[in-house]
Steps between C-alpha positions, in 0.01 A plus 500: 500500500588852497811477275247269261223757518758787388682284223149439366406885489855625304376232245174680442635767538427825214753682307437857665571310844800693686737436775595755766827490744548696829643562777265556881617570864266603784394360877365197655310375787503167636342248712545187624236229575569277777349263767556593851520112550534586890710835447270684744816717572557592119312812232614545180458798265584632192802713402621706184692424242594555066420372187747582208510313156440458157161520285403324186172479365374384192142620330302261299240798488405825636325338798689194559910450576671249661785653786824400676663615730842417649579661833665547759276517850578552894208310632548557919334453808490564873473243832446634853478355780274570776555321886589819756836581479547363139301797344826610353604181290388502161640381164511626145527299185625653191459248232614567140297338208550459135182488372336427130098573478330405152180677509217591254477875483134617350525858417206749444507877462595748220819501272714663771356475833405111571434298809588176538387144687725255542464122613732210502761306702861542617820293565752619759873429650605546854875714443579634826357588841617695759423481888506793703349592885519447886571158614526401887659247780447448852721399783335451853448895563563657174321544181770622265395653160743460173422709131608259182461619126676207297434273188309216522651138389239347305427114685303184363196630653497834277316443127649723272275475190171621565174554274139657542283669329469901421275785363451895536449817258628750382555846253717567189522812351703485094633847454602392102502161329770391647495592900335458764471495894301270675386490886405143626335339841599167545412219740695208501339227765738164548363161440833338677642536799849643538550280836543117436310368861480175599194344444379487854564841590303670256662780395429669202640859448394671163563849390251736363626846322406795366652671272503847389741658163504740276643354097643659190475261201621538111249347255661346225 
């Protein structure tokens, strides 16, 4: 519906309409959603990561543009567990997403200095993740501790596209007709689960990110 709803705008679109190409890097936070489903032992939290890509955007008017962006994201998170002498286990998962938004961008402000609102929906792919932390075993008087930091194998039970939808703000400042840098607040909440969990087990597990970058775009 989205790609039908943008075809339908570039065919109405004006003559003075203008496209725009860039280039954005900056930080992320992310979250993951998850039932303890009897995990009394189990937190989760968020961790850090980066967004890097490419820009496009393309103006139908001075208030209304449709964006793209193509990026590259670290969307992580953090287990610990928590039973006495297993305060020390955790585990950290680095996952690296290709990501595509489409949003509507409605701009208001002055010829230079505009802010922006953006709304729309994003597509995703699962490249990489990487496991790192404290793992444990037991023998009949011993707890022994072990560190790991290794890539992942992906398995049947990991969903590798992933969709949801998005939104934030943000500030562009043109310095000519041509340039221009842009700061943007994204939030990018998953409508799919990354984790493929049999039905009886109930075990959804859905990312939520935000993310935080700082553009410079050529108008065309």
């Amino acid at each position: 519906m989205l790609c039908l709803f943008g075809l339908w705008l570039l065919s109405m679109a004006p003559a003075s309409a203008q496209w725009s190409l860039g280039v954005k890097g900056g930080w992320d936070y992310t979250t993951i959603q998850r039932s303890n489903g009897g995990r009394v032992d189990e937190s989760y939290s968020g961790k850090g990561g980066f967004d890097a890509g490419l820009q496009a955007r393309y103006a139908f008017t001075d208030w209304f543009a449709l964006c793209a962006d193509l990026s590259v994201m670290r969307r992580s998170h953090r287990m610990d567990r928590h039973l006495n002498y297993l305060d020390s286990v955790f585990t950290e998962h680095h996952n690296l997403y290709l990501t595509l938004p489409l949003m509507a961008d409605f701009s208001f402000g002055g010829a230079h200095l505009r802010g922006h609102a953006y709304l729309g929906g994003s597509v995703g792919y699962w490249l990489q993740e990487r496991v790192r932390g404290v793992t444990y075993w037991m023998t009949d008087y011993y707890v022994y501790f072990d560190e790991f930091d290794e890539k992942r194998d992906f398995t049947s039970e990991d969903a590798r596209f992933c969709a949801g939808v998005m939104g934030g703000c943000g500030v562009s400042y043109t310095f000519d007709d041509h340039w221009s840098l842009n700061v943007d607040a994204l939030y990018y909440y998953d409508l799919t689960s990354h984790h493929r969990s049999p039905a009886h087990l109930r075990d959804p597990r859905y990312l939520n990110t935000l993310s935080l970058t700082l553009g410079c775009a050529y108008t065309f």
